[in-house]
C-alpha positions as CSV (number, residue, x, y, z in Angstrom):
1,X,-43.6,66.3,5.0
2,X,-41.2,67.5,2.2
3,X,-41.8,69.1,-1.0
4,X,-40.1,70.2,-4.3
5,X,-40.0,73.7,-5.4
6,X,-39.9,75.3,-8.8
7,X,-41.0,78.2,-11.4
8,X,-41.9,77.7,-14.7
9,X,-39.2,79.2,-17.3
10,X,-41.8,79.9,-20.6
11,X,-39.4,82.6,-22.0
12,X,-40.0,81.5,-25.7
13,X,-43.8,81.7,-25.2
14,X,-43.8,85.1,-22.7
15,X,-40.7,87.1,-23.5
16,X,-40.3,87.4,-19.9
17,X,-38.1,86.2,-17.3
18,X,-39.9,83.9,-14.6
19,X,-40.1,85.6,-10.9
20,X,-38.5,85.0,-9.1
21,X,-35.8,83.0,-10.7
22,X,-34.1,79.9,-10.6
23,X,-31.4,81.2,-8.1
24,X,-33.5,82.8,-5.8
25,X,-35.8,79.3,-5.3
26,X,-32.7,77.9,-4.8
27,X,-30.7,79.9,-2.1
28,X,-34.5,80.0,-0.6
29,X,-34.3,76.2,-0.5
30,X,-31.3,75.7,0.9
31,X,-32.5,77.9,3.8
32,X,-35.2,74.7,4.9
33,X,-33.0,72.3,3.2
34,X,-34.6,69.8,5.7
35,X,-37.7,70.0,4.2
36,X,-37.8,71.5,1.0
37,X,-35.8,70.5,-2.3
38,X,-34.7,72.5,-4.9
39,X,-35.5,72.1,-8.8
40,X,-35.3,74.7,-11.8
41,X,-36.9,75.2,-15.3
42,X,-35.1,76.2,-18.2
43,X,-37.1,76.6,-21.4
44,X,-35.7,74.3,-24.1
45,X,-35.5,77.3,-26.7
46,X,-32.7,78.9,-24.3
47,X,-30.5,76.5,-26.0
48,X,-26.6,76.8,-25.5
49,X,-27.3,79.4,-22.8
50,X,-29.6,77.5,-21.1
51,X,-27.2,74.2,-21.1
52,X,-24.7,76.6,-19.2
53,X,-27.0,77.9,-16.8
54,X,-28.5,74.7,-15.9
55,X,-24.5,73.6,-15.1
56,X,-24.4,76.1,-12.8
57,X,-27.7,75.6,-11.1
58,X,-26.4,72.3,-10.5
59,X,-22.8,73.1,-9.8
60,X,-23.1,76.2,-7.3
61,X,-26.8,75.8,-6.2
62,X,-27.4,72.3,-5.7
63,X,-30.5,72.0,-7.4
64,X,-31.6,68.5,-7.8
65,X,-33.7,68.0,-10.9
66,X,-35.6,70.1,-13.5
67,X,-39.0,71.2,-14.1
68,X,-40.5,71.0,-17.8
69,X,-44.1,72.1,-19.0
70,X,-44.4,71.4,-22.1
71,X,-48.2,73.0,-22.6
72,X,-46.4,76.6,-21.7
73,X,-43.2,75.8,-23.3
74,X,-44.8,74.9,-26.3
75,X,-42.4,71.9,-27.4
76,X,-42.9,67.9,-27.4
77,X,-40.5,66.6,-24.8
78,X,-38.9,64.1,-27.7
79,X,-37.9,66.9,-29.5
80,X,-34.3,67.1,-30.0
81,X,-33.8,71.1,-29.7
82,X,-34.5,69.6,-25.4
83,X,-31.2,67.0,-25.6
84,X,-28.6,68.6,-24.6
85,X,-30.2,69.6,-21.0
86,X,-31.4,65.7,-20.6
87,X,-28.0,65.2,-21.6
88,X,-26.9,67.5,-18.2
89,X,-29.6,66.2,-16.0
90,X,-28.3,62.5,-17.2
91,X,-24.9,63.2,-16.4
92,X,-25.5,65.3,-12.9
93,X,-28.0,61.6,-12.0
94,X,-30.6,64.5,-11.4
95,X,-34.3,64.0,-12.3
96,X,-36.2,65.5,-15.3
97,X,-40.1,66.3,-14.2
98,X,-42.5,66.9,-16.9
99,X,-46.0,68.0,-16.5
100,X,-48.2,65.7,-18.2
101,X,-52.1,65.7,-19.3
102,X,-54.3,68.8,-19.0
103,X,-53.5,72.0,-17.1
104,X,-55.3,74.2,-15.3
105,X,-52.8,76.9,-16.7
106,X,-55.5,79.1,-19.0
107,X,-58.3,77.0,-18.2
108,X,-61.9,78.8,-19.1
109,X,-60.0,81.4,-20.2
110,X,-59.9,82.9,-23.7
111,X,-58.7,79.9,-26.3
112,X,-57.0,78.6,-23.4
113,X,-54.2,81.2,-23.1
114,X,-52.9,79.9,-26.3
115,X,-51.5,76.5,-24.7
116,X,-51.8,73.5,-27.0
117,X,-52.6,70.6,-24.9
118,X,-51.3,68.2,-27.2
119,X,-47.3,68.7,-26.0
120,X,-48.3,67.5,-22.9
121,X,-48.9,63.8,-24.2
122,X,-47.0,61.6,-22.0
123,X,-46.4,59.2,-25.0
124,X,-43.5,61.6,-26.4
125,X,-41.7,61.0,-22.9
126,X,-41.2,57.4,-24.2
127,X,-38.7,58.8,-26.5
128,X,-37.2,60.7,-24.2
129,X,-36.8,57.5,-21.5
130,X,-35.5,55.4,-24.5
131,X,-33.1,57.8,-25.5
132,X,-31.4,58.8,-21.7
133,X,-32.2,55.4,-20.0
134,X,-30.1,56.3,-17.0
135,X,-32.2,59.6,-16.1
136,X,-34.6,59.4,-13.3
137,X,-38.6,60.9,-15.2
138,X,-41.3,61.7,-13.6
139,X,-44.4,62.0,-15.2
140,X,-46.4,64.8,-13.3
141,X,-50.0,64.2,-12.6
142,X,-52.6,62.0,-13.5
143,X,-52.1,62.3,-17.5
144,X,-55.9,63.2,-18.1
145,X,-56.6,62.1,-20.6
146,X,-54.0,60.0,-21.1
147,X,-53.9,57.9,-18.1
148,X,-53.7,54.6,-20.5
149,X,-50.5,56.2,-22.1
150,X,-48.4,56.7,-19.2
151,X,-48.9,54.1,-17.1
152,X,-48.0,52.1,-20.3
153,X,-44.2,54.1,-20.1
154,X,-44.2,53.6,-16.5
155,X,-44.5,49.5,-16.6
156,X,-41.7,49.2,-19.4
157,X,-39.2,51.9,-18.6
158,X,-37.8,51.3,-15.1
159,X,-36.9,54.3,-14.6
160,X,-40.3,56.8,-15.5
161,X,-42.2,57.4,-12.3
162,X,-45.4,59.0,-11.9
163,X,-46.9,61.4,-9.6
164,X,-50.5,62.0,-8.2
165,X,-50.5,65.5,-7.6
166,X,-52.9,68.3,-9.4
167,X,-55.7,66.1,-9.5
168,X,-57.7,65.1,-6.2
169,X,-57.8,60.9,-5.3
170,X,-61.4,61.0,-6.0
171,X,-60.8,61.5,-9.7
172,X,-58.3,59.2,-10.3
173,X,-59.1,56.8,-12.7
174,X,-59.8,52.7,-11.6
175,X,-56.9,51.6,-13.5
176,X,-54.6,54.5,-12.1
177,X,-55.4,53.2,-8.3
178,X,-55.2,50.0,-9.8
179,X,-52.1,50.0,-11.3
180,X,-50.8,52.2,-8.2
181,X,-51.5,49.6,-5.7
182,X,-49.8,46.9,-7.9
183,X,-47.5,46.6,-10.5
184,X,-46.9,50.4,-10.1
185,X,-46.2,50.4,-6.6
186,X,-42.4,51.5,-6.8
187,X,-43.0,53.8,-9.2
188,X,-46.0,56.0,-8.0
189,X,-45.2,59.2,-5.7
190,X,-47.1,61.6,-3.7
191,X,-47.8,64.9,-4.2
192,X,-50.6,67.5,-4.4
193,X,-49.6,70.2,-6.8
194,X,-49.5,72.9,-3.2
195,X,-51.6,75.4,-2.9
196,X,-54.1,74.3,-5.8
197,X,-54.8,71.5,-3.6
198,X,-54.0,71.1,-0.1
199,X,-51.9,68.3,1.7
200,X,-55.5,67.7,4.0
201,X,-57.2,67.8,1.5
202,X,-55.5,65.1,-1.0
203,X,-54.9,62.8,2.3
204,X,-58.2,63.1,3.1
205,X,-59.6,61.8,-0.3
206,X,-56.9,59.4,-0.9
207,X,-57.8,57.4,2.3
208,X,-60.6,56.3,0.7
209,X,-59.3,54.8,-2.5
210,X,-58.6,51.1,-2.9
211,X,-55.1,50.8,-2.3
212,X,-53.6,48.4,-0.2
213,X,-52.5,48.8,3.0
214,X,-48.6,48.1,2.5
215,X,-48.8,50.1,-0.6
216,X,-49.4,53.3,1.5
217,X,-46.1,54.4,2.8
218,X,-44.6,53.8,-0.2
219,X,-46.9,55.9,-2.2
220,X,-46.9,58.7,0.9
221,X,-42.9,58.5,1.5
222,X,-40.5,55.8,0.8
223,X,-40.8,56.1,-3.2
224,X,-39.4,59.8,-3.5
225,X,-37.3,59.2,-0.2
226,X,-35.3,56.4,-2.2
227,X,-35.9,58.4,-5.7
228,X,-34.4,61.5,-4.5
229,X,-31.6,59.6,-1.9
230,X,-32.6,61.0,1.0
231,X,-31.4,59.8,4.6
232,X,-33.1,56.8,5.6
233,X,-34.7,55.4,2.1
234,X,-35.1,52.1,1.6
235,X,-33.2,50.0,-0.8
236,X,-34.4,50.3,-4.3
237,X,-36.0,47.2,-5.6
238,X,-35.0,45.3,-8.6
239,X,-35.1,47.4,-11.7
C-alpha cells in the first residue's frame, strides 16, 4: 500500500505557518519513496511568493502534486487570484487535489471554526478543469452533499478524478457506487483520509458494496498507479 502526504497551508485564514512545512514532508518522503509520495499546499493568497515556492517544491524536492482546501483557505477553486499555481502544476504535468464536500475540520465546534462550507462545492472545479484541461484533478472525498455535482465533472472532463477517502463505504451514496463500478471506473481512486479512518477499516466496509468484481483493483490500485506513473501501471484507457 502507498499513500500521499501533505499539510494544509491556511496562512490567509490562521496567520500561521503550517507544521511542519512543505520541505520537511518532502525530504520525509523521499526517505520511503517506495511507498509514500510527496504533495504540498500553498494558500492561493500567497500569491507571487507562493508561485515561486511551489517552483521549487517541484524543482529541488520532487513533489508531485498539490493539496487545496478550500473550506480552510477560504477561496472558490475558480477563482482567478488560484491561476497562476494551476498554471505551475499544468506545466510541471503534476496533479492539483482539492478537498471537496463537508469537512470534519471544525465540526460540532463553535460556528464551525469559521469555515464556510460553500467553497468546497465541487461545481467551481468545473471551471477550473475547463480552463487547465491538461492538469490531472482530483476531487477529494465523497462530495457530501454534492455527490450529484461531481460525478457530473467527473463523466465530462476526462481528466477530473475522484477519490473515496474521508467517508467510510457504508455511506457512500447508490449512485456514487454506481457510477464507480461503471462509467466511473477509470476515474475513481482509493483512499481513506489516514488516521481518521483506517486502511482495515475502509477495506473492510468496502467489500461489501456493489461493485463489480473487475472493478476492484482498479478502484484499490491500478487507477492512481497509472494517474501518478508509477512502475508497472497499466496503460491509460481512451480519454
Amino acid at each position: 500500500m502507498a499513500c500521499v502526504t501533505f499539510i494544509v497551508d491556511s496562512i490567509s485564514q490562521t496567520g500561521e505557518e503550517p507544521v511542519p512545512d512543505n520541505i520537511e514532508i518532502a525530504e520525509l518522503a523521499a526517505e520511503h519513496a517506495d511507498v509514500v509520495i510527496p504533495f504540498a499546499s500553498i494558500d492561493p493568497a500567497r500569491g507571487a511568493a507562493g508561485v515561486r515556492q511551489a517552483r521549487r517544491l517541484i524543482t529541488e524536492f520532487g513533489v508531485r502534486g498539490f493539496k487545496f482546501h478550500p473550506g480552510t483557505q477560504a477561496f472558490f477553486p475558480n477563482d482567478r487570484m488560484a491561476y497562476p499555481l494551476y498554471e505551475v502544476i499544468e506545466e510541471h504535468g503534476l496533479v492539483a487535489l482539492f478537498h471537496t464536500g463537508q469537512t470534519g475540520v471544525g465540526a460540532g465546534t463553535r460556528g464551525g471554526g469559521g469555515i464556510r462550507l460553500k467553497y468546497s462545492n465541487p461545481l467551481s472545479i468545473d471551471d477550473v478543469a475547463a480552463d487547465f484541461p491538461d492538469m490531472d484533478i482530483i476531487m477529494a472525498h465523497p462530495s457530501f452533499p454534492w455527490q450529484d455535482e461531481a460525478l457530473s465533472i467527473a463523466i465530462h472532463k476526462p481528466r477530473v478524478y475522484i477519490d473515496l477517502s474521508g467517508w467510510s463505504p457504508k455511506y457512500f451514496s447508490p449512485l456514487l457506487v454506481q457510477y464507480a463500478s461503471s462509467l466511473l471506473r477509470h476515474k475513481v481512486l482509493f483512499g481513506t483520509d489516514f488516521p481518521v479512518i483506517t486502511p482495515e477499516r475502509w477495506i473492510r466496509d468496502f467489500e461489501n458494496l456493489s461493485i463489480k468484481p473487475e472493478v476492484r483493483p482498479l478502484i484499490m490500485k491500478e487507477n492512481a498507479a497509472r494517474l501518478f506513473g508509477l512502475a508497472g501501471a497499466p496503460e491509460s484507457p481512451a480519454r
